[in-house]
Backbone bond lengths (Angstrom), bond angles and torsions (degrees), N, CA, C in turn:
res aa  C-N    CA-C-N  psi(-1)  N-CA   C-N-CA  omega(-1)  CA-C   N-CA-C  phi
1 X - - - 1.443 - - 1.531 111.11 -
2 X 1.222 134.33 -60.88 1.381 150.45 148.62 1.694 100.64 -2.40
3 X 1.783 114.42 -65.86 0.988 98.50 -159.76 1.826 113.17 -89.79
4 X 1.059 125.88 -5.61 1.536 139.81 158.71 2.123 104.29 -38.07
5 X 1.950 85.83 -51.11 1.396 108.47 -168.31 1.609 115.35 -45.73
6 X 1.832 101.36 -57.14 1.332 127.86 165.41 1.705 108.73 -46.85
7 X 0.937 112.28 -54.60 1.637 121.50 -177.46 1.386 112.49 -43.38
8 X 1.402 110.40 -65.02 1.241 118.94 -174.36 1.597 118.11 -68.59
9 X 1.364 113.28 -31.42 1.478 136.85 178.69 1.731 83.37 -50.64
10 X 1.251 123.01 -70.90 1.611 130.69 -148.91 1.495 109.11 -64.82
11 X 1.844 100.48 -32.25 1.520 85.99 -167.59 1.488 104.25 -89.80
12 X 1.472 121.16 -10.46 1.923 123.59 161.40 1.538 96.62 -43.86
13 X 1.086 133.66 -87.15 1.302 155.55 177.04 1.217 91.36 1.61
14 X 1.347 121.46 -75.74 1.356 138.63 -169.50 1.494 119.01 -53.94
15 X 1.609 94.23 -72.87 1.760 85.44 171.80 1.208 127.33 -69.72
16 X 1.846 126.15 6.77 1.344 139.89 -172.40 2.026 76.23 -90.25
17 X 1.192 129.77 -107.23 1.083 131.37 178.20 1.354 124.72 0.72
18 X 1.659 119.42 -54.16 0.996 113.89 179.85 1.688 112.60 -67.47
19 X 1.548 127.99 -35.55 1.115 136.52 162.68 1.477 116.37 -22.06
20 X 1.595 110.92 -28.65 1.550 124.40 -172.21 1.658 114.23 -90.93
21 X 1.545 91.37 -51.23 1.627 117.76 -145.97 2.302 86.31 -80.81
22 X 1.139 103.64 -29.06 1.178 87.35 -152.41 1.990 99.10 -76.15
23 X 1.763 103.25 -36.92 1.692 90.79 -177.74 1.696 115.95 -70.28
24 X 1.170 113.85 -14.30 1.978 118.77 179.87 1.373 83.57 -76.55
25 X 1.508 154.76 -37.22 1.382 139.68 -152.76 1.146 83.13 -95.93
26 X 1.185 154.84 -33.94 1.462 147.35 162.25 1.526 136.66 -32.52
27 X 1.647 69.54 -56.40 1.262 89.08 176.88 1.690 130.35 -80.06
28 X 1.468 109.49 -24.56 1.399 121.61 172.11 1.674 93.68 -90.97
29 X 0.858 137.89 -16.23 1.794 109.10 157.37 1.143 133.39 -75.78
30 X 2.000 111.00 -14.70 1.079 95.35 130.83 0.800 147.62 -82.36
31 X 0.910 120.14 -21.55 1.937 111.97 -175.33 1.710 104.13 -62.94
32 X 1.468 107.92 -20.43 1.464 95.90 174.67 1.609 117.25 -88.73
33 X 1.565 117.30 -19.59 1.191 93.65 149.11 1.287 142.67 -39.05
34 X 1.339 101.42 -50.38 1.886 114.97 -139.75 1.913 79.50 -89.20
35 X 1.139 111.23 -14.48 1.764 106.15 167.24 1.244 134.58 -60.91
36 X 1.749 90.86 -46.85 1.755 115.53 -176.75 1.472 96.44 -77.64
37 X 1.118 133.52 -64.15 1.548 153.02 -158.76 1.390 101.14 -106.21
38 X 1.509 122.79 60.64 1.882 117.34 173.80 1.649 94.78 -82.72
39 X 1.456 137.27 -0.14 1.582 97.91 161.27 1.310 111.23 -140.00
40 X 1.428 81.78 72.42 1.596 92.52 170.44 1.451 108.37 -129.98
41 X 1.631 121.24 2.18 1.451 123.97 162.42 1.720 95.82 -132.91
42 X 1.678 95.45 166.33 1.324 114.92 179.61 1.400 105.89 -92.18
43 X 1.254 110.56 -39.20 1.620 108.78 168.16 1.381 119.90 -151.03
44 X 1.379 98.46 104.55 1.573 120.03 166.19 1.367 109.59 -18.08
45 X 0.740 152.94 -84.57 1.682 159.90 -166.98 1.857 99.43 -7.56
46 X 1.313 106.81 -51.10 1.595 123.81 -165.66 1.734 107.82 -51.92
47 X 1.553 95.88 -49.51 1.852 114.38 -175.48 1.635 95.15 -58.51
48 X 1.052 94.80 -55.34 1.728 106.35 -165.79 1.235 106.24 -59.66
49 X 1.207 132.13 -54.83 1.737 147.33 -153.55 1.535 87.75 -84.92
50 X 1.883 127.55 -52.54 1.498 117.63 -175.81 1.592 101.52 -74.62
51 X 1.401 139.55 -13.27 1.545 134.79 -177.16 1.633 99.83 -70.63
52 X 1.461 120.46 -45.42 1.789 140.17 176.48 1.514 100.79 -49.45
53 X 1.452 112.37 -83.69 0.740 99.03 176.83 1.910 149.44 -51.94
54 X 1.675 105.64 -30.37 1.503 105.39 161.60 1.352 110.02 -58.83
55 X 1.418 114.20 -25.37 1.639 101.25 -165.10 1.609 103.97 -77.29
56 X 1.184 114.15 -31.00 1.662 128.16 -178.24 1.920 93.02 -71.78
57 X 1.020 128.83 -34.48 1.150 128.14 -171.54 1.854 102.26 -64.17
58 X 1.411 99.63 -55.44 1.402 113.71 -164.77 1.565 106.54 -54.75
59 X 1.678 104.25 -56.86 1.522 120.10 -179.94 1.767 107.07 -29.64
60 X 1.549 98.93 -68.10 1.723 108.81 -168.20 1.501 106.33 -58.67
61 X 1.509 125.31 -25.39 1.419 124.54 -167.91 2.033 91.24 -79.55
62 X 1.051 106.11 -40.96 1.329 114.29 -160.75 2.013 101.08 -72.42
63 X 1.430 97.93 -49.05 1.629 94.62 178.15 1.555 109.15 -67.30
64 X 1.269 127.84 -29.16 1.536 136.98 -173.18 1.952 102.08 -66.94
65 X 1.158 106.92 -66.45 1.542 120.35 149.79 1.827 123.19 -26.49
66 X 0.805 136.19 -42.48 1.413 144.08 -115.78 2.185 87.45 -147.83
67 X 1.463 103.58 -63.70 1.420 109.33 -136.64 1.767 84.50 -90.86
């Protein structure tokens, strides 16, 4: 029982983390878009703010999946 306990403990951890890791990775792909490709938007904010948000998108699909 203990070790089920451990199990489950590790994979919170995980999908708690990923909850984090996945909208900043979002968000720095955009910013590397709007780096590679600066005129292809009028204002950066959008790449960046829609990169956050897919990544927040992905996280909840992934903990919903997963958790």
């Amino acid at each position: 029982m203990a070790r089920q306990s451990r199990h489950r403990f590790g994979r919170d951890r995980v999908l708690t983390a990923l909850g984090y890791a996945l909208p900043v990775l979002g968000g720095v792909l955009g910013v590397a878009y709007v780096n590679i490709r600066y005129m292809d938007f009028i204002n950066p904010v959008w790449a960046i703010g829609g990169g956050a948000i897919l990544g927040w998108i992905a996280a909840r699909t992934l903990r919903r999946i997963l958790g």
